[in-house]
C-alpha positions as CSV (number, residue, x, y, z in Angstrom):
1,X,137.1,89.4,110.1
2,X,139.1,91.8,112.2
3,X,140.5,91.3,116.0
4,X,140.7,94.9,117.8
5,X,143.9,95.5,119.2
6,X,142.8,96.1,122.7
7,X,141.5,91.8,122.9
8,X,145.4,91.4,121.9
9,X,146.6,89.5,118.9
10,X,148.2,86.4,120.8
11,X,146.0,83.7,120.9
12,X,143.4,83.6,123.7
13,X,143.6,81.3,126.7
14,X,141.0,80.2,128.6
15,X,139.6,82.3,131.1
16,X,138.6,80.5,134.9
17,X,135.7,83.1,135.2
18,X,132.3,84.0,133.6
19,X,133.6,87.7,132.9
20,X,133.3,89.5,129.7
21,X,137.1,88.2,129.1
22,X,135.7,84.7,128.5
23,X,132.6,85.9,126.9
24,X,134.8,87.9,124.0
25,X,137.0,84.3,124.3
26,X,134.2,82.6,123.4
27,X,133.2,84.8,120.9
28,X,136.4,84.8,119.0
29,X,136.7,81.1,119.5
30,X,133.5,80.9,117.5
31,X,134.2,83.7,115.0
32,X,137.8,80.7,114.2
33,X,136.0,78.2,113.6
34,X,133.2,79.3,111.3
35,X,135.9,82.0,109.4
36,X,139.0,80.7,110.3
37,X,141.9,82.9,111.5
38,X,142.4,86.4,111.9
39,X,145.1,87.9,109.5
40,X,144.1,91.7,109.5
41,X,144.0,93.6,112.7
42,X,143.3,97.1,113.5
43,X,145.4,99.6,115.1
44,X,145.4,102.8,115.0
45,X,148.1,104.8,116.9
46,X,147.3,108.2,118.0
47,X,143.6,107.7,116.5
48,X,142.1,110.6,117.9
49,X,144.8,113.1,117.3
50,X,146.4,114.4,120.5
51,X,150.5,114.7,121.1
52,X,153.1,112.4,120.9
53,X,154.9,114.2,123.6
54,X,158.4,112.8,123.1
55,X,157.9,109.4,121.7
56,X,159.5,108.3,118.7
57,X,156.3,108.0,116.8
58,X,158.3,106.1,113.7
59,X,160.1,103.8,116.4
60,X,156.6,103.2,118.2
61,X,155.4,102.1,115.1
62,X,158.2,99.5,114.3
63,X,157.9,98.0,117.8
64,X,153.5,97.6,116.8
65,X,154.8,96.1,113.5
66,X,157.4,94.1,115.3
67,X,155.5,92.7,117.9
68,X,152.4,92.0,115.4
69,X,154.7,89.8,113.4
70,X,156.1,87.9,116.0
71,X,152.3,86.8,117.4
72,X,151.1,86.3,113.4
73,X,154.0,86.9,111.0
74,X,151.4,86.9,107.9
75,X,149.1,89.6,109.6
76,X,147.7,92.2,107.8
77,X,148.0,95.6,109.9
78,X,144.9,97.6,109.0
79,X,145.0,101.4,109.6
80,X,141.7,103.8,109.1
81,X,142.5,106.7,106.9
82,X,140.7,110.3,108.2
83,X,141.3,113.3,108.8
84,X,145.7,113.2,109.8
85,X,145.3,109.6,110.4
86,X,147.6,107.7,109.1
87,X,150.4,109.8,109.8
88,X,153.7,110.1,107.7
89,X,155.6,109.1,110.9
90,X,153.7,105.8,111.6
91,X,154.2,104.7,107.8
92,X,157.4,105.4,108.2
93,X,158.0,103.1,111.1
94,X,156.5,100.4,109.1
95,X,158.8,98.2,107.4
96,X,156.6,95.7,105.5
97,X,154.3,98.0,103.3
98,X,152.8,95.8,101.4
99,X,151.5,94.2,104.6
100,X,149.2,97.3,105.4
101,X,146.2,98.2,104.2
102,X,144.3,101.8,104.8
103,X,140.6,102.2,104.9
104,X,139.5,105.6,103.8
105,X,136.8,106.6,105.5
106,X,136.8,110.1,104.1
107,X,135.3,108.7,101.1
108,X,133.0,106.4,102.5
109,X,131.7,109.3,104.5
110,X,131.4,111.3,101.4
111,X,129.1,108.4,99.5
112,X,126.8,108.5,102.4
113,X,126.5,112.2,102.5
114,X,125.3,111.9,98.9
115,X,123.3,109.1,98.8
């Protein structure tokens, strides 16, 4: 099972309050004890397109990897492949290849257009 970036990829604490924080807590606590834990996690950097502006994409990217591997150091960083997506820059930043895996949605698309 995957953890989205945005719920983090350090290990959840305990929230003091009823709010959807603990209610994704609990859920993910669950989710670890009938699956075990997460190795793969999805991030996708500049998803959507859009400009970098003037950050070092590649650099970006290694810092991601860098702080991924100090939370989980076996994770699996899983990137969705459409469209531009991944782009060269990102891989580039990414030291441990064999550590990523890319989804291709462009042909899972395709097989449902047919089908």
């Amino acid at each position: 099972f995957f953890f989205q970036a945005e719920d983090g990829i350090r290990d959840a604490q305990e929230s003091r309050g009823l709010g959807d924080v603990y209610k994704r807590q609990a859920y993910y606590r669950h989710q670890r004890e009938l699956l075990g834990e997460a190795r793969h996690f999805k991030m996708d950097m500049l998803h959507e397109g859009g400009d970098a502006g003037d950050v070092p994409v590649a650099e970006a990217a290694h810092g991601v990897e860098q702080a991924m591997r100090k939370a989980k150091p076996d994770a699996v960083w899983v990137i969705l492949g459409w469209q531009s997506n991944p782009r060269p820059e990102i891989l580039r930043g990414i030291t441990r290849k064999q550590q990523v895996l890319i989804l291709s949605l462009i042909h899972i698309c395709r097989c449902r257009r047919r089908g």
